[in-house]
C-alpha positions in Angstrom: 41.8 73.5 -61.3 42.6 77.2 -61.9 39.2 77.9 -63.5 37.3 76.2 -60.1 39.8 78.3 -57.7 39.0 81.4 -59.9 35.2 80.7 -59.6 35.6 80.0 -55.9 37.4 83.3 -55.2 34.4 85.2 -57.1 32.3 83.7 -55.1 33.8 84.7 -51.9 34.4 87.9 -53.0 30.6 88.5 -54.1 29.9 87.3 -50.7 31.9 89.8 -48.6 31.2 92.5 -50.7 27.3 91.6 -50.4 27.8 91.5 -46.5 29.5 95.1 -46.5 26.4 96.1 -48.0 24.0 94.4 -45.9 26.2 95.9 -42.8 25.7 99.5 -44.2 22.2 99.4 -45.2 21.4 98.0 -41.6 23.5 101.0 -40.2 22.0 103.5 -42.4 18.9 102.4 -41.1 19.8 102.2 -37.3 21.5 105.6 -37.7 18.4 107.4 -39.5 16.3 105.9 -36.3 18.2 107.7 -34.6 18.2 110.9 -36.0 14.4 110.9 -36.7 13.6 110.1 -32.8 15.7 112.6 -31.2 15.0 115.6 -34.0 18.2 115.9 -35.5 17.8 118.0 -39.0 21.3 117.1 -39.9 23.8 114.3 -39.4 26.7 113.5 -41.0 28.5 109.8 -40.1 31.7 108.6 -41.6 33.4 105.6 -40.7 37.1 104.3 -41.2 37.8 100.7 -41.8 41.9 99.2 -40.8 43.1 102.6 -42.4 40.5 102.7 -45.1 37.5 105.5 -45.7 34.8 102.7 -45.7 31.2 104.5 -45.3 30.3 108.0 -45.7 26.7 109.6 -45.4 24.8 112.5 -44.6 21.2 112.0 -42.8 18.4 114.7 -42.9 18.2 117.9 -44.5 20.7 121.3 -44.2 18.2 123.6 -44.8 14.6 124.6 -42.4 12.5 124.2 -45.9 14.0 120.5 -46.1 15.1 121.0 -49.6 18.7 120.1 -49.3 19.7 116.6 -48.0 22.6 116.3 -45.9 25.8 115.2 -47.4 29.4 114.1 -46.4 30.7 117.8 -48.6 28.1 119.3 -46.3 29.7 121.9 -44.1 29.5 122.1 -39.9 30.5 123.9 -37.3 33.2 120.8 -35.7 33.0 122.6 -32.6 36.4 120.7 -30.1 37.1 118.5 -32.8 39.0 122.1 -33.8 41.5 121.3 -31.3 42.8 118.1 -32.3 44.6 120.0 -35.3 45.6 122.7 -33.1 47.6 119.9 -31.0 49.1 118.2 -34.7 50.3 122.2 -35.2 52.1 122.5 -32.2 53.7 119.0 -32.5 54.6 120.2 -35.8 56.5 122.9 -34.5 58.1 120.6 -31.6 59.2 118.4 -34.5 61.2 121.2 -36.1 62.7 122.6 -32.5 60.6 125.8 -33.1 58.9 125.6 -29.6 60.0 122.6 -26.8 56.8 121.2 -25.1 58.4 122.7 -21.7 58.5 126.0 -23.1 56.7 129.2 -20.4 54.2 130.1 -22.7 56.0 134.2 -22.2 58.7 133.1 -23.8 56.4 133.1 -26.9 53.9 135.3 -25.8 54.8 138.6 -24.3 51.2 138.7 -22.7 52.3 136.1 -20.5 55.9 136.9 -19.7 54.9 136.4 -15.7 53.2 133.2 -15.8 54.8 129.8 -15.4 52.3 128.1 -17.9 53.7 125.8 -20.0 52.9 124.3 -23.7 52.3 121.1 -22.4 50.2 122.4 -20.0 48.2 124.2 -22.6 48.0 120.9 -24.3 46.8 118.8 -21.2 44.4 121.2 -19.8 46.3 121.7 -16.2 47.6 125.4 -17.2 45.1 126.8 -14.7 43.5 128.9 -17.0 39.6 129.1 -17.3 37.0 129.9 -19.8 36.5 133.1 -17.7 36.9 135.1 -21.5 33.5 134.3 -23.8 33.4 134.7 -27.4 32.2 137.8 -29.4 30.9 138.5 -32.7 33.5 139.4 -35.2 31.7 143.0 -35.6 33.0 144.2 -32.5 36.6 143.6 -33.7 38.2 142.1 -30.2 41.9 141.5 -31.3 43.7 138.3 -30.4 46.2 140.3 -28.1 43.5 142.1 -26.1 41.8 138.7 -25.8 44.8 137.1 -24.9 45.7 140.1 -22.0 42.0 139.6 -20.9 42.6 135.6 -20.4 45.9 137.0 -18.8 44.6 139.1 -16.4 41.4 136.7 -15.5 44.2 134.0 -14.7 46.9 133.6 -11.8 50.2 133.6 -13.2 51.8 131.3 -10.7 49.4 128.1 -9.6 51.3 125.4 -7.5 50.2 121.5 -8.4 47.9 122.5 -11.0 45.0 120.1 -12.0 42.7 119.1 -15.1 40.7 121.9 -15.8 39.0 121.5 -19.8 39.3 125.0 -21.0 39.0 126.2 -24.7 41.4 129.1 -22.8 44.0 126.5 -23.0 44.0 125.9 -27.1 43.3 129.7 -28.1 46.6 130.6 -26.1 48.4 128.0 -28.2 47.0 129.2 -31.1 48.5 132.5 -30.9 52.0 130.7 -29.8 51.6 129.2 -33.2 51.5 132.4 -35.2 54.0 134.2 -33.3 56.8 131.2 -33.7 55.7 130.7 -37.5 55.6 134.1 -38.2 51.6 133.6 -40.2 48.3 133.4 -39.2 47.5 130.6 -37.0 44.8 129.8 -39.8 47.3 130.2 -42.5 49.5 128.0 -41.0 46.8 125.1 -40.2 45.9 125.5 -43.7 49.2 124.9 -45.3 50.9 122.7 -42.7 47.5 120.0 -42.7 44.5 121.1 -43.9 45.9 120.7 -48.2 47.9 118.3 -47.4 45.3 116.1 -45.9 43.1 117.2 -48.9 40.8 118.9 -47.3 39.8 121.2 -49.9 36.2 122.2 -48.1 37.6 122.9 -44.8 38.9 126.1 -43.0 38.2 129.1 -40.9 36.1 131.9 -40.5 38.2 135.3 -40.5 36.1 138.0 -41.5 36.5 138.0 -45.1 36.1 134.6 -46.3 33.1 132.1 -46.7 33.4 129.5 -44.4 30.4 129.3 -42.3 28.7 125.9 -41.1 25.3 124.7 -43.9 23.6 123.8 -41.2 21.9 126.2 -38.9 22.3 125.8 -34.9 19.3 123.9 -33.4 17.9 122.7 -30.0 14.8 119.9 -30.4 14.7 120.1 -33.9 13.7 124.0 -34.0 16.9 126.7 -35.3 18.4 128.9 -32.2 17.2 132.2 -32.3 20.3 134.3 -34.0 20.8 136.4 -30.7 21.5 133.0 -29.0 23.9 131.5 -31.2 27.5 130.9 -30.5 29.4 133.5 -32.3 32.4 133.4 -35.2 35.2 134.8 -33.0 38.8 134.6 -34.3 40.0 134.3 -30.9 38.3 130.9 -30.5 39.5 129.3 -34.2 42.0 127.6 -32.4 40.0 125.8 -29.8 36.3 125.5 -32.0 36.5 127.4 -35.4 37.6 125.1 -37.9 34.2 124.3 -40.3 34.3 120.7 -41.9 32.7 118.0 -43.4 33.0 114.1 -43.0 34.8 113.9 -46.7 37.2 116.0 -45.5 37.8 115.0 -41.4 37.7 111.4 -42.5 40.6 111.7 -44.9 42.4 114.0 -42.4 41.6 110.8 -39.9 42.8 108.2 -42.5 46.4 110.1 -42.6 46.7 110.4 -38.9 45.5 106.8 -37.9 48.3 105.3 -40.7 50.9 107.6 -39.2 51.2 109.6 -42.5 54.6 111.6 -42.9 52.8 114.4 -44.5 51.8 115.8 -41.0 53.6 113.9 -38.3 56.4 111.6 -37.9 55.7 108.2 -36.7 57.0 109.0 -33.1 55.0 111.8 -32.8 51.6 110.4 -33.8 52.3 107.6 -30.7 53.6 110.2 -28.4 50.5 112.1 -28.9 48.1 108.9 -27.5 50.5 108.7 -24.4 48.3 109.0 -21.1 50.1 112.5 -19.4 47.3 113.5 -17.2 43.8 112.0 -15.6 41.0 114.1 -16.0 37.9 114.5 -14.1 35.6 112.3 -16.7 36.3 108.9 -15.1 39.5 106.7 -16.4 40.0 108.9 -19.2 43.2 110.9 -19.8 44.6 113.2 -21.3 47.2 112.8 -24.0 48.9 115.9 -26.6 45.2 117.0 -27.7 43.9 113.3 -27.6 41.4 112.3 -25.1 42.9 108.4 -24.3 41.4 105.4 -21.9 41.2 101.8 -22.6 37.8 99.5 -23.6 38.4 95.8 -23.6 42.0 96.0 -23.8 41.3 98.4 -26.9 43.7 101.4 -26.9 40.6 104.7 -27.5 41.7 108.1 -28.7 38.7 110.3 -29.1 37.7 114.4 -29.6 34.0 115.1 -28.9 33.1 118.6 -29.9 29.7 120.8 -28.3 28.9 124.4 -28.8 25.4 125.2 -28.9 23.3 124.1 -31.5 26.3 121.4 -32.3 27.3 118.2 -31.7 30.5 116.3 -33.0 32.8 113.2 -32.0 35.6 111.6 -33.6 36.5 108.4 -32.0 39.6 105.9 -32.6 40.9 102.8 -32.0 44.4 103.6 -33.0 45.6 99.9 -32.8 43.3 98.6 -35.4 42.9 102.0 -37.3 39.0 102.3 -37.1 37.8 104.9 -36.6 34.1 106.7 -36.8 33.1 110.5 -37.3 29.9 112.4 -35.9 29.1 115.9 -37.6 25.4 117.1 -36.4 23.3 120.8 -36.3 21.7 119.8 -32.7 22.3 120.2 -29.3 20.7 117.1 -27.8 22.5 114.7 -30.4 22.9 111.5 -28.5 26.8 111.0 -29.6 27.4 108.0 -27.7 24.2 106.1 -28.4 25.3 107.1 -32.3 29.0 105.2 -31.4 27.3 102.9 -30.0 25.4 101.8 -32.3 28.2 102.4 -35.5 30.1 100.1 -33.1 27.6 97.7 -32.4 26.6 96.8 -35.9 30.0 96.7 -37.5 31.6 94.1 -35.0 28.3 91.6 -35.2 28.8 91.6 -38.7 32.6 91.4 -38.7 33.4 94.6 -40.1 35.5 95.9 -37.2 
């Protein structure tokens, strides 16, 4: 009796494990279909399972001469995604009764001294604050407090009812209320607060000195964005689009935050992040603590999508179930939500999700 239950439990086991493949290969396929028709040089996908890395891939090449493949080590420009970790740093520091979510940003921020903004208006996006500031190169050496008196001065300090207004304004302001209440960099402290102790070894930001850039070039239609065109490295704008990544690394960073992982957040935290605080203008989608959160078919969605020219990124959740599915690409007309779609699609016909 033992030896026919063992050879029954083989079996089945052969069999799921033979449909996980078939599921990927038939993704792998759909996805590279994808990339092909809408001239996409690179493309990473990973995809998280109840908790559980389950597929990682990279699609198309890195380099113009088409030399060297995409991987999931391969590094991108995560554009918005950036934000998401800007919002776990400043929950961080709630946690430990540095900064109260109801803080005036002034209190923090001598720049703003005036203004009745407010962290958790930062968060939300209903501060009132626009992107009337643009990036610049890091040659022409803008500081982070003359950036932060020119977003200061383009602002009103006083707004009555303010509204949902998505502004990378918003997360740059909190990155600098992150360095002055820890006392480090606000890259420093992303790096040792979640970056190592999500393992993500690859990641970080550009500062001037060190070597993280994005692999991939910026492109538009398949062709690379003349250099005069491209969205410059400005340390101003870490907070709200630097960080540089790779699906190895954002996926384990995903894994911890989808399982609640103590190494970043406590438990309440993580849940009060996905709480709806504000409606934005996109439709029956709100605005959590960084999170972008609406409901599908009863299915709680927390979600990041990330554009700056010549890239495209999403990170998408269903915090309930813990899947989850990551989009890293080097082109400006990526079709995200026909990718999520499809990811989607294939994995719950064939009973993955």
């Amino acid at each position: 009796m033992n030896k026919l239950l063992l050879i029954v439990l083989l079996s089945m086991s052969s069999d799921v494990l033979a449909n996980k493949v078939n599921t990927y290969d038939e993704l792998t396929s759909a996805l590279e279909d994808i990339r092909v028709e809408n001239n996409i040089p690179a493309m990473s996908v990973a995809i998280i399972t109840s908790g559980k890395v389950s597929y990682t891939r990279g699609f198309g090449f890195i380099d113009a001469k088409m030399k060297k493949a995409t991987k999931p080590t391969s590094l991108f420009r995560v554009a918005s995604i950036s934000k998401l970790f800007t919002a776990q740093a400043i929950m961080q520091l709630v946690e430990k009764n540095k900064i109260a979510l109801n803080d005036k940003v002034g209190r923090h921020l001598p720049n703003f001294i005036e203004s009745d903004i407010t962290v958790k208006q930062l968060l939300t996006h209903t501060s009132g604050l626009g992107d009337n500031v643009k990036p610049l190169g890091y040659e022409q050496q803008r500081t982070i407090s003359s950036y932060l008196e020119l977003v200061k001065k383009s602002s009103l300090t006083k707004v009555e009812n303010k509204t949902f207004e998505y502004s990378d304004a918003n997360y740059n302001v909190l990155g600098a209320v992150i360095s002055a209440v820890s006392g480090v960099s606000f890259e420093k402290y992303v790096s040792n607060n979640i970056l190592i102790p999500a393992k993500m070894s690859k990641s970080g930001y550009f500062n001037g000195e060190n070597a993280f850039y994005s692999e991939a070039k910026p492109t538009y239609k398949g062709k690379v964005i003349d250099e005069s065109y491209q969205r410059p490295y400005d340390l101003s704008f870490n907070p709200s689009e630097g960080l540089i990544s790779n699906t190895n690394d954002l996926s384990q960073w995903l894994a911890l935050t989808l399982s609640r992982d103590s190494s970043i957040l406590n438990k309440q935290t993580y849940l009060d992040m996905l709480k709806p605080q504000v409606k934005t203008s996109w439709g029956e989608i709100y605005m959590g603590l960084g999170w972008q959160v609406y409901t599908n078919s009863n299915d709680t969605v927390a979600r990041h999508p990330g554009s700056i020219r010549g890239y495209k990124s999403l990170v998408l959740t269903y915090p309930d179930s813990e899947n989850a599915l990551i989009i890293l690409t080097n082109s400006s007309n990526t079709p995200r939500w026909e990718i999520a779609n499809t990811i989607t699609k294939v994995l719950k016909q064939n009973s993955q999700w």
